[in-house]
C-alpha positions as CSV (number, residue, x, y, z in Angstrom):
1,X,32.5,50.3,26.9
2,X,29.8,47.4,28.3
3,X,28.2,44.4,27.1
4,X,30.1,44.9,24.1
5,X,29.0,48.1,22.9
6,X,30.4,51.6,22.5
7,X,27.7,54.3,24.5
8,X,26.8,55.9,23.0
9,X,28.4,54.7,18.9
10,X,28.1,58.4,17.5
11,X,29.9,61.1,19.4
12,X,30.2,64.7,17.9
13,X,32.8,67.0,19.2
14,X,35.0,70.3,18.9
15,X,38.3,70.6,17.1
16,X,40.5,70.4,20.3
17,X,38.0,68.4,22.7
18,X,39.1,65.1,24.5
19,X,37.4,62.0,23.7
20,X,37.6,58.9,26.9
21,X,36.4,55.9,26.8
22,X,36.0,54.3,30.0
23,X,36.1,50.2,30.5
24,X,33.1,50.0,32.7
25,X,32.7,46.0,31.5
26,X,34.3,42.6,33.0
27,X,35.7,42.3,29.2
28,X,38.9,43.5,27.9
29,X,38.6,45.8,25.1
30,X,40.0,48.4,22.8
31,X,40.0,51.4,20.6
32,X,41.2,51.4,17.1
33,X,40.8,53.9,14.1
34,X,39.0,52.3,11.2
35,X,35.9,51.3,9.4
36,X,37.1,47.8,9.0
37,X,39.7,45.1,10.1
38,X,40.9,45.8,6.1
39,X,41.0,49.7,6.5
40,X,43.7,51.2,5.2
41,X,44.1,53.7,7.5
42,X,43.6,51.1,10.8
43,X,45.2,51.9,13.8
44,X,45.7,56.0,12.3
45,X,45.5,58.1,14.5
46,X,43.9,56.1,17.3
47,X,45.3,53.0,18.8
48,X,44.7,52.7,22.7
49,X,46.5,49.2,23.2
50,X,44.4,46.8,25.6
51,X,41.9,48.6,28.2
52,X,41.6,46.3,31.1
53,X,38.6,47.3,32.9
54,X,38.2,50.1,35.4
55,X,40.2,51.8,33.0
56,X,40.3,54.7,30.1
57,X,41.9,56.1,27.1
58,X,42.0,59.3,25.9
59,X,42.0,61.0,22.5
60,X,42.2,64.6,21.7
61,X,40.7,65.7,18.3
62,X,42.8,68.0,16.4
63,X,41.5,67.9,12.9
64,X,37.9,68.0,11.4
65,X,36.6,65.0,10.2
66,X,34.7,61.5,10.4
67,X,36.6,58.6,12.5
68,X,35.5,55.7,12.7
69,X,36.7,53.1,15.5
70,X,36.2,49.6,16.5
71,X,37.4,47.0,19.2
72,X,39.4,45.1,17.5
73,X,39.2,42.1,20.0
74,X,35.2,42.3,19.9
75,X,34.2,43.1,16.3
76,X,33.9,40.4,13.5
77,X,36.0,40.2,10.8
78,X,34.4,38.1,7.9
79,X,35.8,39.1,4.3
80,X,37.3,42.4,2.8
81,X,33.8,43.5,1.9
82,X,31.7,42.7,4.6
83,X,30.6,45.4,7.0
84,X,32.5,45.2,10.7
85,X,30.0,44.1,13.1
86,X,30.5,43.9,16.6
87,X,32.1,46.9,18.9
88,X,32.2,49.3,16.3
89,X,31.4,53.6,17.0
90,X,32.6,57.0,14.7
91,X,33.4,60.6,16.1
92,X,32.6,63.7,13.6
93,X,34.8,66.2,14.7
94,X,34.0,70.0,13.7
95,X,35.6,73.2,13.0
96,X,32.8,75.0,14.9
């Protein structure tokens, strides 16, 4: 996490591997499962709290599948249909 931006946004991993996301900006931020502020699902299964910088949170995979995640502090939130801008990033877990 710097200048705003998940690095790198599309991360493909193992059933079983660890995801971390570091803090490496001056900016508070965090990690949040969802497509959209309106998602359903937000905050299930990933909800790190506040990262302050310097610091990390960690996520182990257990299931295949698409998750998408966003900083809820940095991305915009502009109607029920409009497309999250902002911090936004997705891991594609796999069986393989």
């Amino acid at each position: 996490m710097k200048d705003r931006v998940f690095t790198p946004q599309l991360v493909k991993v193992k059933v079983g591997d660890r995801v971390e996301w570091v803090n490496d900006d001056t900016d508070l931020h965090n990690v949040i499962s969802g497509a959209t502020h309106y998602d359903p699902d937000l905050g299930h299964p990933m909800m790190s709290g506040v990262v302050m910088w310097n610091a990390s949170y960690v996520f182990t995979f257990m299931k295949p599948g698409s998750y998408p995640y966003l900083c809820f502090i940095h991305s915009s939130m502009e109607d029920s249909s409009a497309t999250v801008r902002g911090m936004v990033g997705e891991i594609i877990v796999t069986s393989e």
